[in-house]
N, C-alpha and C positions, 0 to 999 in steps of 0.2 A: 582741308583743315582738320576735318575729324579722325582721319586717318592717321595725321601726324600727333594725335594728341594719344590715339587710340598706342600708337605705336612707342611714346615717350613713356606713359604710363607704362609699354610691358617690360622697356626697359630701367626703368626706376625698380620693377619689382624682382626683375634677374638681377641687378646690382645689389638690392638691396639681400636676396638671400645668399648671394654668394657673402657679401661685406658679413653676415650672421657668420655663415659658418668660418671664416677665416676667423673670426672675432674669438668666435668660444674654444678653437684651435690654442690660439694666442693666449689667451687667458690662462686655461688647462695647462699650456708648458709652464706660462710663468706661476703658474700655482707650483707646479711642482719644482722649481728652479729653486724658489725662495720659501719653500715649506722648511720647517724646523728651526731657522733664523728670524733673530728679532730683526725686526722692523720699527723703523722710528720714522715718524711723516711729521713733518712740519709743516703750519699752516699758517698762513699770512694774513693779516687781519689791516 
């Protein structure tokens, strides 16, 4: 039992830095995608 919790936890923490760096990948294009263009966001209340 300790082994499998030992083992979920190391992958919760390799998922979680890979899910990091595909994220700030993702971001940095769409920064630059939609740099110089207005943007208008709608928000729903």
């Amino acid at each position: 039992m300790a082994t499998t919790r030992w083992r979920d936890t190391v992958k919760r923490v390799r998922l979680r830095k890979a899910f990091r760096k595909i994220y700030t990948k993702l971001v940095r294009e769409l920064e630059k995608k939609f740099s110089g263009k207005v943007r208008i966001q709608q928000v729903r209340m």
